[in-house]
C-alpha positions as CSV (number, residue, x, y, z in Angstrom):
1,X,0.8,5.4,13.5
2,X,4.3,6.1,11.8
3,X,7.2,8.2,12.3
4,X,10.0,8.1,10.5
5,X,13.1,10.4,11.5
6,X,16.3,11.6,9.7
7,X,16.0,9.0,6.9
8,X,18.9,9.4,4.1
9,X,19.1,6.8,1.4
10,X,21.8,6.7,-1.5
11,X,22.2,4.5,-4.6
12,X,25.9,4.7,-5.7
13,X,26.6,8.7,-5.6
14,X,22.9,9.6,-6.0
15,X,21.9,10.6,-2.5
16,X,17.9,10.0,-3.4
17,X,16.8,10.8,0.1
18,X,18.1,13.6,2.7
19,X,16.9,13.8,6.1
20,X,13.3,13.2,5.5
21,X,11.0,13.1,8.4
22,X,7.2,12.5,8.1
23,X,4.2,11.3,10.6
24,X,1.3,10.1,9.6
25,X,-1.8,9.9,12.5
26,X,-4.3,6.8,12.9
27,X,-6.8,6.7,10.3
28,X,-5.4,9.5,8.1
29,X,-5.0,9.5,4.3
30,X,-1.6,11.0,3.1
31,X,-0.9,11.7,-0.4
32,X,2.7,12.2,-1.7
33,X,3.3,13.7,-4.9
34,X,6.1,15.3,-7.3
35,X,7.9,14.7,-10.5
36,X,9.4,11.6,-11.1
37,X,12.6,11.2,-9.7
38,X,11.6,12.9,-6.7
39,X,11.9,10.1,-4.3
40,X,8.7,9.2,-3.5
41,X,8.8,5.5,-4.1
42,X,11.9,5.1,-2.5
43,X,10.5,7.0,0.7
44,X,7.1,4.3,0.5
45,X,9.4,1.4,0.1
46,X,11.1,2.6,3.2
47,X,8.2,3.0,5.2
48,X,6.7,-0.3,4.1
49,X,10.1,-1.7,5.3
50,X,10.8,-3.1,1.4
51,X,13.9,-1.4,1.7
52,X,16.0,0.5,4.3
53,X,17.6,3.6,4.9
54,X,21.2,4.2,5.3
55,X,20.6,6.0,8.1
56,X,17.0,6.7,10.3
57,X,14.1,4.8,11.7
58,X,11.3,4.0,10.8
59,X,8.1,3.2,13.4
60,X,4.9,1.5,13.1
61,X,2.3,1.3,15.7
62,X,5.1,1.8,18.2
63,X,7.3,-0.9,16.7
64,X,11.2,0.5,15.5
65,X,10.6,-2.2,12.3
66,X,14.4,-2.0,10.9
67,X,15.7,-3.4,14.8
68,X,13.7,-6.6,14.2
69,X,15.3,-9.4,12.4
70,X,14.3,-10.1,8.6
71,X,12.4,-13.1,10.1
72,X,10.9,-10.3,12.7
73,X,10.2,-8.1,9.9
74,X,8.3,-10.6,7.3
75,X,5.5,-11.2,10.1
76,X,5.3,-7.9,10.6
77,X,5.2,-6.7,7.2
78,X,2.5,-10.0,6.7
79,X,0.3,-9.0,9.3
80,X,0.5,-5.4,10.0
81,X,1.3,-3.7,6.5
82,X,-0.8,-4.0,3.1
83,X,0.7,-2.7,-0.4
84,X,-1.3,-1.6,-3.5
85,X,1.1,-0.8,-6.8
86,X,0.4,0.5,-10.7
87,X,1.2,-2.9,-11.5
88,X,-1.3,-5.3,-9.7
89,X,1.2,-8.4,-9.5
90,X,-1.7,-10.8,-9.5
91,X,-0.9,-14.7,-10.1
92,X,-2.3,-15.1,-14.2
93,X,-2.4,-19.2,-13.0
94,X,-4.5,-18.5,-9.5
95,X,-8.1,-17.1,-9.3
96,X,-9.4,-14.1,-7.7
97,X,-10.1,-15.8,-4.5
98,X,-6.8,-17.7,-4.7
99,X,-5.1,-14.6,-5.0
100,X,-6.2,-12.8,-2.2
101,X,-6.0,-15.6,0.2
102,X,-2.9,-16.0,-0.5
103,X,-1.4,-13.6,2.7
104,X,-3.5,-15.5,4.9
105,X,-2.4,-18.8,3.9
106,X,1.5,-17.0,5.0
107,X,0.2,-15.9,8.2
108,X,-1.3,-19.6,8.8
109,X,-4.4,-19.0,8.9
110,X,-6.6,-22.5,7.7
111,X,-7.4,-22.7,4.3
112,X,-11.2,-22.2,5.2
113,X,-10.7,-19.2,7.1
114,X,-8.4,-17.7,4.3
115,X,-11.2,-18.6,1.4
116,X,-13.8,-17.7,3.9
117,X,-12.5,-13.6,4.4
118,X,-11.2,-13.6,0.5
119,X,-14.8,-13.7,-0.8
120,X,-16.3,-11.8,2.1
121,X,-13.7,-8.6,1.0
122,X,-14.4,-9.4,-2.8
123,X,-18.0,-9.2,-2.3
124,X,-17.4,-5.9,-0.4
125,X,-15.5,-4.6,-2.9
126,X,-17.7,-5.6,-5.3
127,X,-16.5,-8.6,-6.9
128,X,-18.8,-11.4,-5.7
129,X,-19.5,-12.9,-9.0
130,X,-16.1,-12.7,-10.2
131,X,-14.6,-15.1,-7.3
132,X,-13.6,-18.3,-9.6
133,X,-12.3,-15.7,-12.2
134,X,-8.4,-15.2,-13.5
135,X,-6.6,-11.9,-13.7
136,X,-6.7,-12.1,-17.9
137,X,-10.6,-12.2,-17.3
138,X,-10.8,-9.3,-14.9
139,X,-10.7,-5.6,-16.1
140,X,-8.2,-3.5,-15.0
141,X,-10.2,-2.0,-12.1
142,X,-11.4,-5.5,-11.1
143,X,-7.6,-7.0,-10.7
144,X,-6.9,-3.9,-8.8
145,X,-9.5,-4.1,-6.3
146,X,-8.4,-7.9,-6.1
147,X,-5.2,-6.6,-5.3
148,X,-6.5,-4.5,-2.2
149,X,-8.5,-7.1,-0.9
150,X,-5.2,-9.0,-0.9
151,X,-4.2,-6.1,0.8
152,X,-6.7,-6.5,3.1
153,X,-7.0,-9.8,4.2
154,X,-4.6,-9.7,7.2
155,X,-6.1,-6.9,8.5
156,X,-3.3,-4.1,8.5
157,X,-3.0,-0.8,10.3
158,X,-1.6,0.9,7.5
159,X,-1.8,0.8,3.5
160,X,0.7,1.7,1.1
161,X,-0.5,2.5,-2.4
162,X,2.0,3.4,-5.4
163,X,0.7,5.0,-8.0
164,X,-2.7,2.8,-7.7
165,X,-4.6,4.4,-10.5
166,X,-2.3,4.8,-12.6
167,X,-2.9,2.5,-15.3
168,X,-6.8,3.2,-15.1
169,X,-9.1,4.9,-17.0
170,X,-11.0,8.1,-15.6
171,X,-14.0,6.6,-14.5
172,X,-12.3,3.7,-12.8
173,X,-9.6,6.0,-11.3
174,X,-12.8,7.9,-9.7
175,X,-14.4,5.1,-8.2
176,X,-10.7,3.4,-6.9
177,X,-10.4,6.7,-5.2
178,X,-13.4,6.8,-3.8
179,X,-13.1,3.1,-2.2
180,X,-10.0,4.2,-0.7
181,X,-11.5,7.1,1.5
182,X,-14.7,4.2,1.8
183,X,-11.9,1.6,3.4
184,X,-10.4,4.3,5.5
185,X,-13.8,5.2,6.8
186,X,-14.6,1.2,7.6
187,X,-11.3,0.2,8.5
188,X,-9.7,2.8,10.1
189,X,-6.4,2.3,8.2
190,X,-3.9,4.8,7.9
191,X,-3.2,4.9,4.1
192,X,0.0,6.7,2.7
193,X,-0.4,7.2,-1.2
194,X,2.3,8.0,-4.0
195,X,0.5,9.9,-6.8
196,X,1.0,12.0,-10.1
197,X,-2.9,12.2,-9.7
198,X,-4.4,15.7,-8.6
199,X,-7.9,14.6,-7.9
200,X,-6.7,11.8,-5.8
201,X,-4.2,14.0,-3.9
202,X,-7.1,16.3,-4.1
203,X,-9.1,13.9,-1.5
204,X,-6.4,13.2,0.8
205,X,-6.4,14.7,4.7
206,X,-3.2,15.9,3.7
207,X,-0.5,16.4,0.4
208,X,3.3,16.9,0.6
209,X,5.3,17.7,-2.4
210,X,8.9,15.6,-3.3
211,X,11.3,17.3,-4.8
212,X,15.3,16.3,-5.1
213,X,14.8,13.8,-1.8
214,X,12.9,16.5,0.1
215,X,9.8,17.6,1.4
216,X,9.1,21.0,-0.2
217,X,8.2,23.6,2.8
């Protein structure tokens, strides 16, 4: 599902990345972790095609996503790629539905259609009476599972998460990470994760340790 080759990526004379590769197979849950500073985010904003390399590729469900326009890219990132960060980036001025339908309204889809699959993903993740609700309403683990049925609501094939539970506390963190493995499961979504979180890495199919821009062998 993605296979990234040879990436390098540099800020100024800080080479943060050196020749990383990394595959990741259908339906498998991959769990990156080290200390900060590692290169971890950088590597998930490269594979989410938020930012790109200076040199290497980068493919997606047979797609080579840095030789398609930024135009090229945007649908593809729309309808193909879902991201979950610490921060949840929620609208405060929109409501739980609004939020998550927003995606679909970008991809086109009719306003209907868009509110129709928002509350059928909130109600699956467990949200159904909190649909007219705003983010300052929400807990933190509610505005977070709003922010993966936003995720969601295109249907990706693959789901970045950055550090998804980091701002929760234990109990939540338990039952986010248990959704996660639950939406793999119904979804069949390859899911690549960023964490400082054992237990979560814990879970995963598979763990890789960051350290100075480079997988640890």
């Amino acid at each position: 599902m993605i296979i990234a080759n040879h990436i390098d990526k540099s800020f100024g004379t800080l080479k943060v990345l050196k020749d990383i590769c990394f595959k990741a197979e259908e339906a498998e849950v991959v769990s990156i972790v080290g200390a900060s500073g590692a290169g971890k985010s950088t590597l998930l904003q490269i594979l989410g095609s938020l930012s790109r390399p200076d040199k290497g590729s980068v493919e997606i469900d047979g797609v080579d996503i840095f030789s398609l326009s930024e135009r090229q890219m945007a649908e593809f990132r729309n309808k193909k790629i879902g991201f979950v960060f610490q921060a949840h980036h929620l609208l405060p001025e929109f409501t739980a539905l609004e939020n998550v339908m927003i995606p679909a309204l970008i991809a086109n889809y009719s306003r209907k259609t868009a509110s129709d699959k928002a509350a059928s993903l909130l109600k699956e993740l467990g949200l159904g009476e909190r649909l007219n609700h705003k983010p300052s309403e929400l807990s933190g683990g509610e505005q977070q599972r709003v922010a993966i049925a936003r995720a969601l609501i295109n249907n990706p094939t693959v789901l970045f998460a950055d550090e998804p539970s980091g701002n929760l506390d234990s109990k939540t963190k338990g039952e986010l990470h248990r959704l996660f493995f639950d939406l793999r499961d119904k979804f069949g979504l390859t899911i690549i994760i960023v964490t400082h979180d054992k237990d979560l890495a814990a879970l995963s199919d598979r763990t890789l340790e960051m350290k100075d821009g480079e997988f640890c062998k």
